[in-house]
MARMIKE-522364 format. One line per 4 residues: their letters; for each residue z negated, y, x negated of N, C-alpha, C. Coordinates in Angstrom, 3 decimals. Example, Ala and Ser with C-alpha at 12.3 -4.5 7.8 and 13.67 -1.06 7.14 Angstrom:
<atoms>
as	-7.800:-5.690:-13.190:-7.800:-4.500:-12.300:-7.800:-3.300:-13.200  -7.080:-2.250:-12.850:-7.140:-1.060:-13.670:-7.870:0.030:-12.900;
</atoms>
This chain:
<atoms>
xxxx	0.000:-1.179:-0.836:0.000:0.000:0.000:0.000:1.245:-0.883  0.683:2.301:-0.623:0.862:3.837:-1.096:0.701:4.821:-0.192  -0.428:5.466:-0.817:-0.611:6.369:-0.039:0.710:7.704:-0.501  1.127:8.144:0.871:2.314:8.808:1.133:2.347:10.327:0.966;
xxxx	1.174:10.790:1.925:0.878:12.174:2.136:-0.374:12.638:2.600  -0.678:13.670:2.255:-1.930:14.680:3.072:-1.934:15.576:3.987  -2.115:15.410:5.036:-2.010:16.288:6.248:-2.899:17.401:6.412  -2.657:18.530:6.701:-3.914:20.009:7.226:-3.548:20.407:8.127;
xxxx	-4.135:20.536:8.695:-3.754:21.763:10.301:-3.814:23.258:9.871  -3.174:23.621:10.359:-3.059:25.439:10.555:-2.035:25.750:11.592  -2.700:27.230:11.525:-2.688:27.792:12.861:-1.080:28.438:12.969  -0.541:29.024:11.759:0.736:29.583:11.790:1.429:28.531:10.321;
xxxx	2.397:28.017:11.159:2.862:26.823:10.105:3.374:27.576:9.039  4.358:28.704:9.574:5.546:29.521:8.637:4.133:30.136:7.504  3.169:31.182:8.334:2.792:31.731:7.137:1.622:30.682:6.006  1.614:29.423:6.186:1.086:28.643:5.648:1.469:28.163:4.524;
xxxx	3.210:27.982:4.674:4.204:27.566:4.398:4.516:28.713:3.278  4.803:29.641:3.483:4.771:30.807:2.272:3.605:30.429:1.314  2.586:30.335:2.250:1.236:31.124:0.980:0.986:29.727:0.052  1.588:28.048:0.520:1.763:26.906:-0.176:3.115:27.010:-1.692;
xxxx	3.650:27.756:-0.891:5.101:28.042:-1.827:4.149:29.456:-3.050  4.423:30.583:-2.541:3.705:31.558:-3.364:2.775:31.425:-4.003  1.714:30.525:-3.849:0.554:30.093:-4.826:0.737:28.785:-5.666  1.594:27.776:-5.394:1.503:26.741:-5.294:2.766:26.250:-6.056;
xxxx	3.772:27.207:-5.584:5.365:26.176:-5.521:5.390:25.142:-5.053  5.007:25.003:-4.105:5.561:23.721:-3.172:6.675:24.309:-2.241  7.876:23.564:-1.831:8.981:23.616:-1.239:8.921:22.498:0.020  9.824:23.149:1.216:9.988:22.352:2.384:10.752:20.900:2.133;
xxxx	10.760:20.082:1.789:11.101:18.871:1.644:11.510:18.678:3.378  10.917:18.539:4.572:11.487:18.383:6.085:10.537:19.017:7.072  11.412:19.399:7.943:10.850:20.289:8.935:11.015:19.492:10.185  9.660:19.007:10.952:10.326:18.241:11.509:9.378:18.962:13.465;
xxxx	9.648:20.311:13.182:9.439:21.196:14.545:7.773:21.330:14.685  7.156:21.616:13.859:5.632:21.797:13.743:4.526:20.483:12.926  5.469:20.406:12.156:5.248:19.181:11.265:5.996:19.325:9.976  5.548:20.029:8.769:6.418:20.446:7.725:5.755:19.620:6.725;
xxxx	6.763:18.896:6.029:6.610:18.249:4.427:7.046:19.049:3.364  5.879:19.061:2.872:6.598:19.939:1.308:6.260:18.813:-0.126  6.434:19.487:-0.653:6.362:18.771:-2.074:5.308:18.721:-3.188  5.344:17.502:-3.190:3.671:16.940:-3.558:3.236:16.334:-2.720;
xxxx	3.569:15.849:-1.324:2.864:15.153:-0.537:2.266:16.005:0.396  2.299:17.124:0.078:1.214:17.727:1.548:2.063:18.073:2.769  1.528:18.147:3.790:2.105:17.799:5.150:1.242:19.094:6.508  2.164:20.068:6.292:1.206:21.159:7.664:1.351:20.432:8.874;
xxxx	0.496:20.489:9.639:0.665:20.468:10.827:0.226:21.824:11.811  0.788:21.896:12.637:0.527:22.910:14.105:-0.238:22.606:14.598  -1.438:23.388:14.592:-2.889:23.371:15.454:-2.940:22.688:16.604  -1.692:23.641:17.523:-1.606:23.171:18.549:-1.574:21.520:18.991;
xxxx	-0.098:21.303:18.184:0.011:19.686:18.417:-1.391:18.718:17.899  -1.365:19.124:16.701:-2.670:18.351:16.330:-3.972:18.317:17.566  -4.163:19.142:18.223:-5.564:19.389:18.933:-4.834:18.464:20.129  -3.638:18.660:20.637:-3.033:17.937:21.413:-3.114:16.356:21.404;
xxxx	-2.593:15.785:20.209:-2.708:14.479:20.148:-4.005:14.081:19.805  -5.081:14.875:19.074:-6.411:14.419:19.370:-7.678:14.355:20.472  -6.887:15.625:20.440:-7.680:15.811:22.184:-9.168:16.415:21.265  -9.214:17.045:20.795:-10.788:17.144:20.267:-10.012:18.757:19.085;
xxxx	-11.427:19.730:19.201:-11.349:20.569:18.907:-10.775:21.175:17.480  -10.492:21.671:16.198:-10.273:21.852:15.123:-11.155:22.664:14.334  -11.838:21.960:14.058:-12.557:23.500:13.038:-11.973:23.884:11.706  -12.439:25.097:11.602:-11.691:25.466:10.263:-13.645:25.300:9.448;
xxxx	-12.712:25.098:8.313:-14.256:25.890:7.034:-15.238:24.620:7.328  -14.455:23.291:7.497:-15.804:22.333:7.785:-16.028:21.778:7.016  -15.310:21.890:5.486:-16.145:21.457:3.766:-16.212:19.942:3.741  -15.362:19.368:4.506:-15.153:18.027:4.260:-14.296:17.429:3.606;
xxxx	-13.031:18.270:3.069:-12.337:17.763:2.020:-11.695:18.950:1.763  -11.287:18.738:0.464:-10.437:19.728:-0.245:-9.367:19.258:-0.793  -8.597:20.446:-0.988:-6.884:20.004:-1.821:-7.310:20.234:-3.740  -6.762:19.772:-4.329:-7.298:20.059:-5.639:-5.860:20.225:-6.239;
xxxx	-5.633:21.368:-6.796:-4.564:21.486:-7.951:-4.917:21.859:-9.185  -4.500:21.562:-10.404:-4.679:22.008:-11.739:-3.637:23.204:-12.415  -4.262:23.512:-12.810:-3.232:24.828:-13.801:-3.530:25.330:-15.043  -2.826:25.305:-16.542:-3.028:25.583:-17.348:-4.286:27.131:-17.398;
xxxx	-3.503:27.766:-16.643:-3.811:29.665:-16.937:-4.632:30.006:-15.897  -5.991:29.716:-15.624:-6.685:29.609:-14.249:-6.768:31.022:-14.300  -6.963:31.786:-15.039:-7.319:33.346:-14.503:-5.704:34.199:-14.281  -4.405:33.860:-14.609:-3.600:34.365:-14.126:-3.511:33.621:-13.019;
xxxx	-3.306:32.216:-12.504:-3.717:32.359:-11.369:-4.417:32.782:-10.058  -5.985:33.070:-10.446:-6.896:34.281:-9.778:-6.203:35.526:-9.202  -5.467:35.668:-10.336:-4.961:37.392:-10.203:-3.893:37.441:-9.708  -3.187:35.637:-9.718:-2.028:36.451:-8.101:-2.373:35.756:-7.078;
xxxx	-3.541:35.215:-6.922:-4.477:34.505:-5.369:-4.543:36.221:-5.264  -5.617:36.495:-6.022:-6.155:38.344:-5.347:-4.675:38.903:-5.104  -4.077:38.908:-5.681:-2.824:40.100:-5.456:-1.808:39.743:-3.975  -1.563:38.558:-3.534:-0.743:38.055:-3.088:-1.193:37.810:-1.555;
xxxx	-2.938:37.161:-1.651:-3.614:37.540:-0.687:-5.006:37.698:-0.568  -5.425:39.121:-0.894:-6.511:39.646:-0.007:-6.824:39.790:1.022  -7.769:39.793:1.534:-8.912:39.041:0.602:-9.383:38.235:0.461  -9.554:36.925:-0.572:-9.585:35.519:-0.467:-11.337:35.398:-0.062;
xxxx	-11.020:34.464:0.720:-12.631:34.119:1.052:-13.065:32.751:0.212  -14.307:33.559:-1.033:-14.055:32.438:-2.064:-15.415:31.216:-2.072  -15.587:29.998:-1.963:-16.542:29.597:-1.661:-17.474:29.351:-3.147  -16.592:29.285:-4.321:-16.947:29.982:-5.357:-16.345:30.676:-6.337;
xxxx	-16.734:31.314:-7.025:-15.704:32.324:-7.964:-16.106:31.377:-9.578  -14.751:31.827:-10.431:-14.616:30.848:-11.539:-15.705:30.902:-12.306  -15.819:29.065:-12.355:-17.418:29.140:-12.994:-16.687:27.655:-14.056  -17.650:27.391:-14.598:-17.225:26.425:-15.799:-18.319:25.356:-15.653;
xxxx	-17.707:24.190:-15.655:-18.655:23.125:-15.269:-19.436:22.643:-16.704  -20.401:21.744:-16.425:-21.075:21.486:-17.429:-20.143:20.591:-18.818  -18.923:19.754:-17.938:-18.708:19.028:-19.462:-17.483:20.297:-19.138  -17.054:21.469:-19.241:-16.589:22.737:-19.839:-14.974:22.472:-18.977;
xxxx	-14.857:22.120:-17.765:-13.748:22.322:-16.875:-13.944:23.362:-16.199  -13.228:24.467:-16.167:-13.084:26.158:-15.242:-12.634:25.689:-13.578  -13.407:26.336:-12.737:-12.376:26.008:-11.850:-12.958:27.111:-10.603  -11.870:27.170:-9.328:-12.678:28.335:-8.412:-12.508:27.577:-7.154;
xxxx	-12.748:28.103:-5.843:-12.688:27.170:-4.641:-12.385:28.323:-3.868  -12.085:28.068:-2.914:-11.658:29.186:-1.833:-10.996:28.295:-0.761  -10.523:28.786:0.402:-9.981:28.803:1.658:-8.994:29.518:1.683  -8.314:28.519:1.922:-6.463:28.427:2.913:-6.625:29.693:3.884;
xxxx	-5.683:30.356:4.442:-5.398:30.897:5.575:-5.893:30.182:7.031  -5.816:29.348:6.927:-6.770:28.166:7.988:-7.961:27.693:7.662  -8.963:28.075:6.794:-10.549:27.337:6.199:-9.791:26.000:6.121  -8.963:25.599:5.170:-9.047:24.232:4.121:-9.253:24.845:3.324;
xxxx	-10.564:24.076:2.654:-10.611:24.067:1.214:-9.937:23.669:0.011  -9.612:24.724:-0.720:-8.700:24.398:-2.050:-9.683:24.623:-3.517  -9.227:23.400:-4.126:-9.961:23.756:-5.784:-8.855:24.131:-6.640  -9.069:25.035:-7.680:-8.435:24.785:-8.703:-8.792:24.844:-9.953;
xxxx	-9.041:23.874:-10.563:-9.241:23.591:-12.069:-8.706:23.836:-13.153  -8.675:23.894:-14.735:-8.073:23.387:-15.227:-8.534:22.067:-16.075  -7.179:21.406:-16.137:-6.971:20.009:-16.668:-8.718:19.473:-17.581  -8.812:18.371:-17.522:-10.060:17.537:-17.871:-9.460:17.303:-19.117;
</atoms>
């Protein structure tokens, strides 16, 4: 078995879809009408439908999982999270772990949590 993809809900697919591309570079791989694949495996979904086929509410900001990406240059990254979109709501600001990995946390445009590190 292979795992395929990661799914998130949000509320506006398109501007989700930018701020995955603009921070991220991830690209639309298929659009499949409130169900977008991009590259790397992650997978938006539309609030709507999602709450639809579950039948049960969505919370945002519920700290139960996060997306994790790595990046050489974590503080030029910072500085086009701040520039690109203010104001990030950060759940922590760059701190350096004990065996000496940098990394910051914050929230998606929808409260998913995102990490970003650099490399171990």
């Amino acid at each position: 078995m292979k795992l395929k993809n990661i799914l998130i809900v949000v509320k506006d697919i398109d501007k989700s879809k930018k701020f995955y591309h603009d921070l991220f570079g991830l690209d639309l791989v298929c659009d499949n009408d409130g169900n977008m694949i991009l590259t790397e495996g992650l997978v938006l979904q539309d609030e709507r439908i999602w709450q639809n086929f579950l039948g049960k509410e969505i919370i945002p900001e519920n700290n139960s999982c996060e997306l994790y990406f790595e990046t050489q240059d974590i503080k030029a990254f910072i500085e086009k999270l701040e520039a690109l979109y203010p104001p990030v709501r950060y759940v922590n600001q760059l701190m350096t772990h004990s065996w000496g990995q940098k990394v910051v946390r914050f929230y998606d445009l929808d409260g998913n949590l995102i990490e970003v590190g650099t490399p171990v």
